[in-house]
VOKOL-893099 format. One line per field, with one value per residue (C-alpha): x, y, z; residue in three letters. Coordinates in Angstrom, 2 decimals. Example, Ala and Ser with C-alpha at 12.3 -4.5 7.8 and 13.67 -1.06 7.14 Angstrom:
BEGIN
xx	12.30:13.67
yy	-4.50:-1.06
zz	7.80:7.14
residuo	ALA:SER
***
This chain:
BEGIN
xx	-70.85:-70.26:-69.46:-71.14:-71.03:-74.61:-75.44:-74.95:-77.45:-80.64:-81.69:-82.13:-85.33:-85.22:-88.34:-89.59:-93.17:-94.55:-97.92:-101.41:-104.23:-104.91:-101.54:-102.30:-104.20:-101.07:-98.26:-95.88:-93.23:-90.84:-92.83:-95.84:-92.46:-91.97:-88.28:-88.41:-91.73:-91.62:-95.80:-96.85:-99.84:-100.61:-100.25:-101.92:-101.56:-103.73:-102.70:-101.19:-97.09:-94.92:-92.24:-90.90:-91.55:-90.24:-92.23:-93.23:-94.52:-96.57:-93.43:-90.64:-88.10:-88.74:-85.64:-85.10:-82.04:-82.18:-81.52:-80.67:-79.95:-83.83:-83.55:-86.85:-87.52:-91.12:-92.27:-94.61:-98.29:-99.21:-98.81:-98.19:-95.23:-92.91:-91.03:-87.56:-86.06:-85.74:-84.65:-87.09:-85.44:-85.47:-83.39:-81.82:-83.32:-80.36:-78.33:-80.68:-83.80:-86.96:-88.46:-85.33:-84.61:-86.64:-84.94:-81.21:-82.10:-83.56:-80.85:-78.30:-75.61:-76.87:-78.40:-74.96:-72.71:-75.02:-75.41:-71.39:-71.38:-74.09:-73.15:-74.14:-75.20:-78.18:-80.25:-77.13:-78.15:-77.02:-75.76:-76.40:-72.86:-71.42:-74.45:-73.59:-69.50:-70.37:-69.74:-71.85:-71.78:-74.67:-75.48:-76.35:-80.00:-81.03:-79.60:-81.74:-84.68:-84.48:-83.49:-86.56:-89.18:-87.33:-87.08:-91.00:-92.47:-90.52:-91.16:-94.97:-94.66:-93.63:-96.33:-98.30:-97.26:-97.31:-100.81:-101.58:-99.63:-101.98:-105.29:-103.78:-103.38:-106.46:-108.06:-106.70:-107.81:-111.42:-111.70:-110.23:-113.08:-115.65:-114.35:-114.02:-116.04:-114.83:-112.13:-112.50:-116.20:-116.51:-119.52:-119.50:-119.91:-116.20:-114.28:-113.16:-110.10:-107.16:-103.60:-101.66:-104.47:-103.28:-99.72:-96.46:-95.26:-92.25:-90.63:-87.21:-84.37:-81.58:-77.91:-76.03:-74.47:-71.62:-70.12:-69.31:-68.48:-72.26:-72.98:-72.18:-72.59:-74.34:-77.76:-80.75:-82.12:-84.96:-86.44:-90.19:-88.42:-87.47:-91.15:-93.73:-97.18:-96.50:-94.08:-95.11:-92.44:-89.23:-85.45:-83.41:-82.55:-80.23:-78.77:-76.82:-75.67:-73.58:-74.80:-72.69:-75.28:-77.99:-77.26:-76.47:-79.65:-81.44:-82.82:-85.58:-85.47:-88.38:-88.56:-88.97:-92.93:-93.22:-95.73:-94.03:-96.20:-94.82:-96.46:-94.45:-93.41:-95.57:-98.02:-99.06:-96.60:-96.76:-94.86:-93.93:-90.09:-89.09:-85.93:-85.43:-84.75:-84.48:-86.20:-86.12:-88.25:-90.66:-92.23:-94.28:-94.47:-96.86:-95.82:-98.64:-99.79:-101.40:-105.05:-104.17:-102.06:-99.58:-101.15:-104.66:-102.94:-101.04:-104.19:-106.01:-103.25:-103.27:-107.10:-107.55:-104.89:-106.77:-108.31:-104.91:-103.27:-106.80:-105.45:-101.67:-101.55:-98.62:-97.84:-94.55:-95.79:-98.35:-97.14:-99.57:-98.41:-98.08:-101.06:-103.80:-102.77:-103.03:-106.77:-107.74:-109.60:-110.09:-112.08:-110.28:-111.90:-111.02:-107.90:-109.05:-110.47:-107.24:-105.90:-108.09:-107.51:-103.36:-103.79:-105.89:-103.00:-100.21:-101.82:-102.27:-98.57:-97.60:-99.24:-97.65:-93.93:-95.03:-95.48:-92.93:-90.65:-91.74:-91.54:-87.58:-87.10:-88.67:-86.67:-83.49:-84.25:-84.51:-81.20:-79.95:-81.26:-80.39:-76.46:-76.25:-76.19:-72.45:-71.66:-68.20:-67.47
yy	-109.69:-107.47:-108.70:-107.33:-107.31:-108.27:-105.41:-103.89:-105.99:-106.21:-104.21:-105.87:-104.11:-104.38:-102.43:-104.39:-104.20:-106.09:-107.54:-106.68:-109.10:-108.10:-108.75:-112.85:-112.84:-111.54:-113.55:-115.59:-117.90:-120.12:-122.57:-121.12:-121.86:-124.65:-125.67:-124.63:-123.04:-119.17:-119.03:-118.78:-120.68:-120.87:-118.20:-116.70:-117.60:-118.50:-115.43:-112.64:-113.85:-113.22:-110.39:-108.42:-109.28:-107.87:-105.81:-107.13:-105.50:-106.87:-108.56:-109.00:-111.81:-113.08:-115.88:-117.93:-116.94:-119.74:-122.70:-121.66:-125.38:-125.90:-123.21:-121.20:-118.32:-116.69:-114.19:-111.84:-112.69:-109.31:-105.94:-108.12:-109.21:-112.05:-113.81:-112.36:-115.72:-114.28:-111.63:-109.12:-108.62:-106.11:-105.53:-102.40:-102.30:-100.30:-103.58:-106.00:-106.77:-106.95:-109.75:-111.82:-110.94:-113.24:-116.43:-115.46:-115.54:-119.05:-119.95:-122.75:-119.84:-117.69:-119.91:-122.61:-119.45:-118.41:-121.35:-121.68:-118.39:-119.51:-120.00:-122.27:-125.92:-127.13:-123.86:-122.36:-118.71:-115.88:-112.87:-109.79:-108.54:-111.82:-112.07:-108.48:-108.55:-111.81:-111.31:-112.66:-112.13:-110.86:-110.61:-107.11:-106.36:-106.84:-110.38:-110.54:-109.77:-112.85:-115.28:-113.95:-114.85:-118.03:-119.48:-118.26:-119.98:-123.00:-122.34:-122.24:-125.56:-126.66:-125.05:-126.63:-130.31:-129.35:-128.11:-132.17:-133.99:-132.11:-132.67:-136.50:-135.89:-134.26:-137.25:-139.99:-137.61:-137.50:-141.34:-141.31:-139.65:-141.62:-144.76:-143.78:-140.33:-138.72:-141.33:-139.38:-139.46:-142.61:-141.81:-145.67:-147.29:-149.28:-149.97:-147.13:-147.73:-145.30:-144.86:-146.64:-149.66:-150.00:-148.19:-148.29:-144.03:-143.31:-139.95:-138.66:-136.48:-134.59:-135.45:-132.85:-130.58:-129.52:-133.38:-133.71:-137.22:-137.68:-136.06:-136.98:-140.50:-143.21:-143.25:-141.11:-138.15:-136.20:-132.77:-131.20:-128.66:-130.86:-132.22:-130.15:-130.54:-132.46:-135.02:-138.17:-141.18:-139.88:-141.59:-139.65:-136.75:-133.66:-134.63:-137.85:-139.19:-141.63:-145.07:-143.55:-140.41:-142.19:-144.44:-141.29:-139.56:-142.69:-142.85:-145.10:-146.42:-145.49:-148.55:-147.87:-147.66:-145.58:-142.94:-139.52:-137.31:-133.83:-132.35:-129.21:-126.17:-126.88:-129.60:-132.02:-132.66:-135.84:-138.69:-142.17:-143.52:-145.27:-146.45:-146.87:-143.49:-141.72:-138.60:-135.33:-134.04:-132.57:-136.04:-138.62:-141.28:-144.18:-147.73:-149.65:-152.83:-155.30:-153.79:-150.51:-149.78:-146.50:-145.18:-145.39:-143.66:-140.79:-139.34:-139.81:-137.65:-135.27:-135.28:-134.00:-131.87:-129.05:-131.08:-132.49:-128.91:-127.30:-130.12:-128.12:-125.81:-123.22:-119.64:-119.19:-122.25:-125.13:-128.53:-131.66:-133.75:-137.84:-137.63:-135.93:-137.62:-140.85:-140.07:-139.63:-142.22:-142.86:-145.47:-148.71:-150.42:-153.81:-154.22:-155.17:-151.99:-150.08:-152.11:-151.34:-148.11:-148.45:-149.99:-146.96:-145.02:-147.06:-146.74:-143.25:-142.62:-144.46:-141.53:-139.22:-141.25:-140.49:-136.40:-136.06:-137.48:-134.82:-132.18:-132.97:-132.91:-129.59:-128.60:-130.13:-127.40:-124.37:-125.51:-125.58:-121.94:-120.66:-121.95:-119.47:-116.97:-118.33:-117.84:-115.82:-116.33
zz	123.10:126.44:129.67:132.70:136.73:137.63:139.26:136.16:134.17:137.05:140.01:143.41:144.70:148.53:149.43:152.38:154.51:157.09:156.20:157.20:156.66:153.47:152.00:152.63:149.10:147.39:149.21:147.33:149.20:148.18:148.82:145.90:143.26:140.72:139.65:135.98:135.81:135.25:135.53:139.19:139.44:143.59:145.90:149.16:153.17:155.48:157.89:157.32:156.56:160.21:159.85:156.71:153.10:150.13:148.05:143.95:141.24:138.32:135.82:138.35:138.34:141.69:142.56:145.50:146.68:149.93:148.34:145.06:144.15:143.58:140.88:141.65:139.16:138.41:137.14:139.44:138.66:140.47:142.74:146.04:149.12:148.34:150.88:152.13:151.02:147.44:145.83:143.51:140.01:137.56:134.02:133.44:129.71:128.49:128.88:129.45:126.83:129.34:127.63:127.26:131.10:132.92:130.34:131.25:135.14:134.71:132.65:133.65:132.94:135.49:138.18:137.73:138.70:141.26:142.75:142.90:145.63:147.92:151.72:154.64:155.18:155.30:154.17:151.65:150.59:148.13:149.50:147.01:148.19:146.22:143.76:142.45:141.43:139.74:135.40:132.64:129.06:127.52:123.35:122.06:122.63:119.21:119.20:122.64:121.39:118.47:121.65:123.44:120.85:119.83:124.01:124.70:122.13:122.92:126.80:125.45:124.01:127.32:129.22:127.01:128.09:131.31:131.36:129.52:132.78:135.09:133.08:133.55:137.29:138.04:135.93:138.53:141.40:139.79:139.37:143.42:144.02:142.38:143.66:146.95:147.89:150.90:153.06:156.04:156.49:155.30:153.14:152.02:154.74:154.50:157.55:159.50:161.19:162.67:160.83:163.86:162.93:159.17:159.03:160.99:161.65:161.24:162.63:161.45:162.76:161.26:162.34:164.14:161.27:163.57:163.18:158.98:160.08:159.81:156.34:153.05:152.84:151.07:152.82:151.59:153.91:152.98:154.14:153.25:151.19:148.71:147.64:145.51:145.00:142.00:143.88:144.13:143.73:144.97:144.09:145.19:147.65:148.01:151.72:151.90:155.78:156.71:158.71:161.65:161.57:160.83:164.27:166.15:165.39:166.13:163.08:161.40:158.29:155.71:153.29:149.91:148.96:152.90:152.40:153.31:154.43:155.60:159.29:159.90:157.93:156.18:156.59:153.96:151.43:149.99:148.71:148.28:148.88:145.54:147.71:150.94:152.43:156.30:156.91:158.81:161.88:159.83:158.58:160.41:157.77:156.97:156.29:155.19:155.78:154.65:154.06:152.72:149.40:149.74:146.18:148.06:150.95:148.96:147.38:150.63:152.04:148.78:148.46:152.34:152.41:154.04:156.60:157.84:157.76:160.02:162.59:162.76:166.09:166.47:166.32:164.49:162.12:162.91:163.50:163.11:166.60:166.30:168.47:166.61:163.82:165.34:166.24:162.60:161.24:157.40:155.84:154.30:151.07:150.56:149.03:145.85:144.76:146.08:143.34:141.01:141.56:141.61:137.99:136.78:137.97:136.60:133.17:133.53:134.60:131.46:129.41:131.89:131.17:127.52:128.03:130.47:127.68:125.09:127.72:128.26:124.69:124.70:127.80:125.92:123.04:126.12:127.09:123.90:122.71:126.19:125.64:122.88:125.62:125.75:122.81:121.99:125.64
residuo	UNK:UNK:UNK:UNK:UNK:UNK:UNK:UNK:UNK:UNK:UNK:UNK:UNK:UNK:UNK:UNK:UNK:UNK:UNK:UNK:UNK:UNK:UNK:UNK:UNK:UNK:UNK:UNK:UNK:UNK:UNK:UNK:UNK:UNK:UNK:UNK:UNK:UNK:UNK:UNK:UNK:UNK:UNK:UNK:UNK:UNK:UNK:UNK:UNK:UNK:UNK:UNK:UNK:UNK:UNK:UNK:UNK:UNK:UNK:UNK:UNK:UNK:UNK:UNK:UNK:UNK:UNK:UNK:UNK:UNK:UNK:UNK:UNK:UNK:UNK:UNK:UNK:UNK:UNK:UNK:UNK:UNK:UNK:UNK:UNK:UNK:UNK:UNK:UNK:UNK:UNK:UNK:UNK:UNK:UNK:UNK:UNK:UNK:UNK:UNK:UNK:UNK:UNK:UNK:UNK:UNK:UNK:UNK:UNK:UNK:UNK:UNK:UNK:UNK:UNK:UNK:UNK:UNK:UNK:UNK:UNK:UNK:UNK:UNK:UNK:UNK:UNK:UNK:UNK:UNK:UNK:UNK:UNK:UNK:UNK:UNK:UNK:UNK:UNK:UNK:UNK:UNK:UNK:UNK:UNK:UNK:UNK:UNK:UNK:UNK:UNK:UNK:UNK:UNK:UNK:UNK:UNK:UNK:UNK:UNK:UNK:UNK:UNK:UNK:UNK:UNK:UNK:UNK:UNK:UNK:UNK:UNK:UNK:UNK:UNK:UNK:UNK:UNK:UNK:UNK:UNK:UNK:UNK:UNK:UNK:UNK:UNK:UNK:UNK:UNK:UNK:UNK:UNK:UNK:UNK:UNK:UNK:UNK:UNK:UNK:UNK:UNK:UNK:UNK:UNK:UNK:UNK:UNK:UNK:UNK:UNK:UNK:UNK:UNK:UNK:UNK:UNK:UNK:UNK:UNK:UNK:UNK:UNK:UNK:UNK:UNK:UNK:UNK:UNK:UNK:UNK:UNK:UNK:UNK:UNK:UNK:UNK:UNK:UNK:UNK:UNK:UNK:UNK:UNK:UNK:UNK:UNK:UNK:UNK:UNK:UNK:UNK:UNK:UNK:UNK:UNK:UNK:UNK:UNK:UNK:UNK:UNK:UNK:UNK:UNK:UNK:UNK:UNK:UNK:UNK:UNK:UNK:UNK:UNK:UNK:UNK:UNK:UNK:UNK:UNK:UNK:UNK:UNK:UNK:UNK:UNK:UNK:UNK:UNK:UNK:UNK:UNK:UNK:UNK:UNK:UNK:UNK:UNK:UNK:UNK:UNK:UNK:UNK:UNK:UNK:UNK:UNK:UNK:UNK:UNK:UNK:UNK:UNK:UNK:UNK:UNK:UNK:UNK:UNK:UNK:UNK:UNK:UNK:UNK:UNK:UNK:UNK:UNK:UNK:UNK:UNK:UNK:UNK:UNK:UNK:UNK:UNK:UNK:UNK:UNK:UNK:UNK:UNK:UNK:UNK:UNK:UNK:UNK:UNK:UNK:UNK:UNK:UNK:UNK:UNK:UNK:UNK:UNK:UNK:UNK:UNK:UNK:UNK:UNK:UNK:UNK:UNK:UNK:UNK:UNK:UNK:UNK:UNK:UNK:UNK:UNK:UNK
***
């Protein structure tokens, strides 16, 4: 087994343009990434992306190099612009197996020593200055090439389960649906009330960063970067304050079982607070009362997702205000059928608990294949 400076094992493509229209079909952002997903399944912009992007090819190892933490590697679904957040990978094949590439840069080797050089606070980022002295050992490329088919069928397994949990998810969002039809126009005649009638908002704040007196503490702070499109309970959070920064920032508690609902950068991310929680700026939350359940509320939120983002105004990015939002008004079924509909969930998230189970095992057996990388070291 050789060791290798990084820049020795992958290029760092850097070609850069600054989109036209066109290029909003074929944009991929940070925000189009799943943590441990190499398959790119959303992509695209509304507009054409504001100021440089980096130019993909077709196979690339596209990695977010801003927040490196949320370990985001993909492969490149297509010719297209990625944002200038990541980096645009490719192997050198005479040390590098092309196949068995795209595996070593999502591999806890790689992205743990990575991770390790990454600078700033609250958005830390890889410099390719740093990135490129750092040393990994690498098997011969025969030995490579055995790891590659071994960890892809393995990663297809996973894909696999994956593909089950979202059959499951699109199932509850389906039976939402039926139960309900459209909560906006109110296509069943239910009451029709606004959110300030039914919820409590909540807005959030971040702590100034120059005072560490305020950060790393016991008390749970959340951004919109942290939640995906598949979030939906959350328990924990990367940012911790203390009670002294939450008091400073004048900050509002979100109970545990607040609907978090993301209206900035971008809007409409969506999730519930398993424990009680505070929140940045870019969140006006929902506590619910009495006549509306937060599962009712989250697919609500999830299922109109486009109609609360066409609401955003802004040039640099659109913001939702506290005001529009307050104007919307969604229908509330009694609070029996909201119930009805929770249980459907719960059952199905038991089925969920059951795949998500066999997909860490699965993941477990990545890990394990991906340690032999190590190996000798």
């Amino acid at each position: 087994m050789a060791r290798y400076k990084f820049d020795q094992i992958a290029f760092n493509s850097t070609d850069k343009k600054k989109p036209v229209d066109e290029d909003k079909k074929h944009y991929i952002g940070l925000e189009h990434l799943d943590s441990g997903s190499l398959k790119v399944t959303r992509w695209g912009s509304e507009i054409a992306p504001k100021g440089e992007k980096l130019l993909m090819r077709k196979g690339d190892v596209l990695f977010g190099k801003r927040r490196a933490y949320q370990k985001k590697v993909a492969i490149a679904p297509f010719d297209g612009i990625f944002s200038a957040h990541g980096m645009v990978l490719r192997p050198k094949t005479e040390v590098i197996d092309p196949d068995f590439f795209p595996l070593f840069i999502a591999s806890d080797y790689f992205l743990d020593a990575a991770i390790k050089i990454s600078v700033g606070s609250l958005s830390p980022t890889i410099n390719w200055r740093d990135l490129k002295e750092l040393e990994f050992d690498i098997p011969s490329l025969p030995v490579q090439k055995k790891l590659a088919k071994i960890l892809w069928a393995i990663n297809d397994t996973k894909g696999a389960y994956e593909q089950l949990i979202q059959e499951t998810d699109e199932l509850v969002k389906s039976q939402f649906i039926e139960m309900f039809g459209d909560p906006i126009s109110n296509d069943r005649d239910w009451e029709y009330k606004t959110f300030p009638e039914v919820t409590e908002i909540v807005l959030g704040s971040t702590p100034s960063t120059k005072k560490p007196e305020y950060w790393d503490g016991n008390l749970k702070w959340i951004t919109p970067a942290e939640l995906t499109d598949t979030s939906f309970y959350v328990y924990d959070t990367e940012k911790h304050i203390t009670e002294r920064g939450a008091e400073e920032a004048g900050l509002r508690l979100c109970p545990a079982e607040t609907v978090l609902f993301s209206t900035r950068a971008p809007i409409g991310k969506t999730a519930i607070a398993g424990v009680d929680m505070y929140c940045n700026q870019g969140f006006k939350n929902f506590v619910c009362g009495p006549s509306i359940r937060p599962v009712y509320l989250y697919y609500l939120l999830t299922l109109k997702k486009n109609y609360f983002e066409g609401l955003g105004v802004g040039t640099t990015f659109k913001e939702l205000s506290r005001g529009r939002l307050e104007k919307v008004s969604i229908s509330v079924p009694p609070v029996d059928l909201q119930q009805g509909f929770e249980n459907i969930y719960r059952q199905s998230d038991k089925s969920k608990f059951e795949l998500q189970y066999v997909k860490r095992n699965v993941k477990e057996m990545i890990t394990c294949s991906q340690k032999k990388i190590q190996l000798n070291r």
